[in-house]
N, C-alpha and C positions, 0 to 999 in steps of 0.2 A: 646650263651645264657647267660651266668655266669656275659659277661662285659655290657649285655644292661640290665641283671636284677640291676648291679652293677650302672650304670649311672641311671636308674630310680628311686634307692634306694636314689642316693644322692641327685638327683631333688628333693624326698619326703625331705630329711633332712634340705634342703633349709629354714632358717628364716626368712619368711618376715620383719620383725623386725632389722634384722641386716643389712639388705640391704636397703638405699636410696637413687631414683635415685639422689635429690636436692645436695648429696654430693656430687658428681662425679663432675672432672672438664668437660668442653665441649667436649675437645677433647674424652674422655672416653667414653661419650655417643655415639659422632657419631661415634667410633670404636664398641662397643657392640653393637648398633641396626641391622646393618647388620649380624651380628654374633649368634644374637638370632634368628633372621628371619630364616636365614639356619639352624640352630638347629631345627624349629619346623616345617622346610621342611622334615628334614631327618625325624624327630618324625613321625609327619605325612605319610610317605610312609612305615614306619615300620608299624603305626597301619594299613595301605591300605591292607599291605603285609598280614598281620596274621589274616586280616577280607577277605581275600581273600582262607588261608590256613583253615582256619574254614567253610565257605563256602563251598567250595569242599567236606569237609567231615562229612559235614550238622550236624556240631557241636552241632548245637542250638538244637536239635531232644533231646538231653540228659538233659536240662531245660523246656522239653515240650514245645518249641515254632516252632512255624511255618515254620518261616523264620528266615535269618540271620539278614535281616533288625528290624522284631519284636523284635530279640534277643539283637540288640544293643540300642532299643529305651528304651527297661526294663533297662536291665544290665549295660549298659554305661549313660541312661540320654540322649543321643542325642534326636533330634527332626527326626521326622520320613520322613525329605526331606534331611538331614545330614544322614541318616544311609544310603535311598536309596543311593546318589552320593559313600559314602564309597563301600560298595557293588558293585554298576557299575564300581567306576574305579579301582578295584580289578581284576572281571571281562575282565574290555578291554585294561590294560595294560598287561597282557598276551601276545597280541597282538601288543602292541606298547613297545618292549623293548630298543629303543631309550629316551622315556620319560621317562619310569621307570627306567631306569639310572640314569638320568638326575634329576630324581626325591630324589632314593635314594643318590645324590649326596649332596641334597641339593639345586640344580641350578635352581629349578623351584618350586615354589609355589602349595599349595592346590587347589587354585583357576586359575590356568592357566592349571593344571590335568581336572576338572571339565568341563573346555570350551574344551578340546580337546574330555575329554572320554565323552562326551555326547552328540558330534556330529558325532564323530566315530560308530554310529551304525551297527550291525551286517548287514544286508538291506544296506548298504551305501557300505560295503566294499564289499559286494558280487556286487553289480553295477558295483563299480569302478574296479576289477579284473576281471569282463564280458567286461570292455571296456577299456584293457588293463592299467588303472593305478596300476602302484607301491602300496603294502601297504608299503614294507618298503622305500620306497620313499616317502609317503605321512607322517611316523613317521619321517624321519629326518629334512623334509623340516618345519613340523609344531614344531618337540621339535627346532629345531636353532630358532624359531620364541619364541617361549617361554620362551629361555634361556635369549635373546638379549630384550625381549617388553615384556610392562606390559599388564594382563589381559585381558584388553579393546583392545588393539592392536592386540595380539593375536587372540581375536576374530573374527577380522577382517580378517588375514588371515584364519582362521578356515570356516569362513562365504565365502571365494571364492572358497575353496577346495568344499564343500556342493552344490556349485552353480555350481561347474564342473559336481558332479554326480549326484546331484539330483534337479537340477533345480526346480519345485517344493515344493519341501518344503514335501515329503509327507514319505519320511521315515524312519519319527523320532522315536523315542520309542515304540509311538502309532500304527505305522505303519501294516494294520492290522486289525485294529479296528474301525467297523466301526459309533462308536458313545462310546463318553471317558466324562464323567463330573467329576471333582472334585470341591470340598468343601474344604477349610481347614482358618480355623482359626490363624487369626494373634500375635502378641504378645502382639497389642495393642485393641484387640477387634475386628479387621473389620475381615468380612466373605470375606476372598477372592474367587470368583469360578474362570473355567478354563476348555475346554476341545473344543472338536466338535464332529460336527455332519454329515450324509449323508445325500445327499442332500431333499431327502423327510422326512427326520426327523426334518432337520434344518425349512422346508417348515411348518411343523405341528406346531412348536414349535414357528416360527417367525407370523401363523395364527392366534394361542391363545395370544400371547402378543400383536400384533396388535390390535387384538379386544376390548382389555384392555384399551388399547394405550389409543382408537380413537372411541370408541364408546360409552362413555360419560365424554369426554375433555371437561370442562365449558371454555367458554368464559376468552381468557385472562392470559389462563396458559402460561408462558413463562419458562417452566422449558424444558432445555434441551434434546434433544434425547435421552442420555445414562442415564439420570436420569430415563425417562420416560420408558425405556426399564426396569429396574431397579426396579421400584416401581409398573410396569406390572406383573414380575416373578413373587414379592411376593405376589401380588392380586390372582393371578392362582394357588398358593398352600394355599392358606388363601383360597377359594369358595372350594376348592378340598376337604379342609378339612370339610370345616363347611357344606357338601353335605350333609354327614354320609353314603357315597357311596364308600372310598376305606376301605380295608380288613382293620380287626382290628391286630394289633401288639400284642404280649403274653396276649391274653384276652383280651382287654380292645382297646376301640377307638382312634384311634392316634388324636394327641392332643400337645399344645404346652404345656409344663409345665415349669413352675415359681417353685422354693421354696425361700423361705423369710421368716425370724423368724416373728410368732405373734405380737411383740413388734413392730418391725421394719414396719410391715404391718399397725398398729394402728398409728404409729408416725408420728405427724407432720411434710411438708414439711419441709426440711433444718433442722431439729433438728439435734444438733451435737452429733458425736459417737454412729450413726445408720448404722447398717450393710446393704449391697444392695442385692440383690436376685442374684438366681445361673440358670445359663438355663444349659441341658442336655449338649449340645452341644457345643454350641457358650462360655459358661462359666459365670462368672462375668456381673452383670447389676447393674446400680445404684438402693437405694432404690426408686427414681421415678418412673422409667422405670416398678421395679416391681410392684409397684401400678396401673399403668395403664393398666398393663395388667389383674389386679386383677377386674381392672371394670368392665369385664362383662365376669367374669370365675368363675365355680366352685371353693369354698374353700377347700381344703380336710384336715383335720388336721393327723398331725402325731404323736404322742406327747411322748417326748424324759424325760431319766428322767435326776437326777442330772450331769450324765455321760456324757450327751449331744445324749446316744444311745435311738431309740428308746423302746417304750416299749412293750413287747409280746402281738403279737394278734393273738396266735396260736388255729388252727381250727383242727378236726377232721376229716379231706379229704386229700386226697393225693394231689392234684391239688391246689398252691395255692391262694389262692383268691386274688381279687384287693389290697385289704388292706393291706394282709401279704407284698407282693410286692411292694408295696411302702415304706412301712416301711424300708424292705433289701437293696433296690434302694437306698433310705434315708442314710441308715447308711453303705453302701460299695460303691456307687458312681460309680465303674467300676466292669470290672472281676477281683475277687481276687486272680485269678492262680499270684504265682511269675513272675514278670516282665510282667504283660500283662496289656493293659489298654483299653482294646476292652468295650465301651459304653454300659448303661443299657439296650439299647433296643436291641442288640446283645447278652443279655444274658436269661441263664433258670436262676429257681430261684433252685438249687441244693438242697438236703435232705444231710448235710453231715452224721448224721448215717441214714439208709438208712430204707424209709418208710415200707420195709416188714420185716426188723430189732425191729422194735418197736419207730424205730424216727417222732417224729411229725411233721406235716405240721406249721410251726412258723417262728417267726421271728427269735428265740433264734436258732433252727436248720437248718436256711436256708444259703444259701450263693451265690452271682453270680459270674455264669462263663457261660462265652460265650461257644458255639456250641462246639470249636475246644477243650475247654478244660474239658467240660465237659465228651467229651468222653476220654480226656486223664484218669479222676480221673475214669470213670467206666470201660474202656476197657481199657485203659494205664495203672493202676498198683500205677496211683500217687495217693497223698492223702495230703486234705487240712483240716487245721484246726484252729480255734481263738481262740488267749487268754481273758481267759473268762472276760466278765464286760466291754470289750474293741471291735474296730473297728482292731483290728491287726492281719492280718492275714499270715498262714505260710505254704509254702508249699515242701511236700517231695516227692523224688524220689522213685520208685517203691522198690531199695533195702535200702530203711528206711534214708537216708542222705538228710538234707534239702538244697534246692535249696535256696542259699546265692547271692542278690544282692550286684554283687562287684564291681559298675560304684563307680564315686566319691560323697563324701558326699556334704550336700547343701553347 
């Protein structure tokens, strides 16, 4: 413990400043390149190791989060498809300690762990042991494969093992389930989706886009299949919504929402040093984008004071209204539990002094936290609170210590 707090201390001491590569003669570099690499192999399977020791003993329970994976998306800053793989191959090296050797050795990469532990499903290795394969033959024959080839190669082998026991394709992660959709947002804006379906679901679902399709196609469209499957979806939840026929969401009718400063909303195309609008979800849009969608939506103003926070529009009901709600949405964005980033529409609108207390229905006394933490603050023992005049907020452990994000700074 003492010499890898000791090596991490001196990484931190590190001055960028003192170090440039353009000094080094040639030879130096191509000696240090490979040398770092294995350094942040070994790094790497050290964090695998201790996101693997924490897991077991659902560490994360003591910062009020869910999972290990929510706990590393807070606390460390990962993106929430880097926590999961950390997590799994925590998980399924357990089971392949030829990798994990090989790993804390240094010999094998982050990304050739990943091609292994994410094909190695738990479904795969129960197969391949019902029909006499090795597991420990399938770990030495695949880490020699990873030690010797890069990634892409690796996968390749990895891709014939799978085609041994599961021919099909069917028992991957998913496996199990019988209808998976995800959503998730890129770094550069696109919405990527991803999942499947059973075959009378797929059936339902490939009916409604068809109809979209091909049932009033003008003359002359030459736009592609997959485009046209594409701009089907979105037509099918755009009439979905605009029915006023699914359930409403925390009072109010589901709906897309825009925000975008007044200024911005009045300014002139292309005017320079105009901010663009913010969607719930998806994030960032130009100021065009949120114009057009301004053309035939409701406006609802919020109005923020010098601060940039909204300003109180506190009511005398416990339940709070549209308005309060938007404004709290407005001015905290997510759940404000420490390290959680669970979206407005997952969240209540919290009383943190508490309505039979004497606290008011408002903006000043509101705060969101999604479902899971909201019962933490009422039946968990935690407790959250902002510093006043401000959007900052803090959150503490039942025996009064506050829960300290300690990933790395921006």
């Amino acid at each position: 413990m003492s010499e890898l707090r000791s090596l991490l201390d001196q990484l931190a001491a590190l001055d960028p400043a003192d170090f440039d590569p353009l000094d080094l003669a040639d030879e130096h570099v191509r000696e240090l390149l490979p040398l770092v690499q294995t350094g942040i192999n070994r790094l790497s399977a050290v964090l695998t190791r201790l996101v693997r020791s924490a897991d077991r003993r659902e560490l994360h329970r003591i910062d009020g989060m869910g999972s290990m994976k929510s706990w590393l998306t807070g606390h460390c800053r990962l993106s929430g498809r880097d926590a999961a793989r950390v997590v799994r191959a925590g998980r399924r090296l357990e089971v392949l300690p030829e990798l994990a050797a090989a790993y804390a050795e240094g010999g094998v990469t982050p990304d050739h762990v990943q091609v292994i532990t994410t094909a190695v499903t738990p479904a795969r290795v129960a197969v391949a042991a019902a029909n006499g394969i090795d597991l420990g033959t399938t770990d030495r024959v695949l880490t020699e494969a990873a030690r010797k080839l890069g990634p892409e190669d690796t996968a390749e082998a990895v891709r014939r093992w799978v085609a041994g026991v599961d021919p099909d394709g069917t028992l991957d992660e998913d496996a199990g389930l019988l209808r998976v959709f995800r959503m998730a947002v890129s770094a550069g804006g696109r919405v990527y989706v991803s999942g499947h379906l059973d075959a009378v679901g797929g059936e339902i679902v490939h009916a409604g886009l068809e109809a979209l399709m091909n049932g009033h196609r003008p003359a002359g469209d030459r736009r592609p299949h997959a485009e046209r499957m594409g701009d089907a979806l979105v037509e099918l939840a755009r009439q979905a919504l605009n029915s006023g026929r699914l359930p409403d969401v925390r009072g109010e009718r589901p709906q897309v929402r825009v925000s975008i400063d007044l200024m911005a909303l009045c300014a002139e195309r292309g005017a320079a040093g105009v901010a663009g609008g913010e969607l719930p979800f998806a994030g960032p849009i130009g100021p065009e984008t949120a114009r057009r969608l301004a053309c035939d939506a409701a406006v609802v103003g919020v109005y923020t004071g010098p601060d940039g926070l909204p300003l109180d529009v506190g009511r005398a009901q416990r339940t709070a209204t549209a308005a309060i709600r938007r404004a709290v949405e407005f001015r905290d964005g997510h759940c404000v539990f420490a390290g959680c980033t669970a979206p407005a529409a997952w969240c209540d609108v919290h009383h943190v002094i508490h309505w039979v207390h004497g606290g008011p229905t408002s903006c000043e006394n509101g705060a969101l936290v999604c479902e899971r933490h909201h019962t933490a603050v009422h039946e968990g023992g935690f407790q959250i609170a902002r510093d006043p005049g401000t959007a900052v907020w803090h959150t503490y452990r039942p025996d009064g210590s506050e829960i300290q994000i300690r990933g790395p700074g921006p």
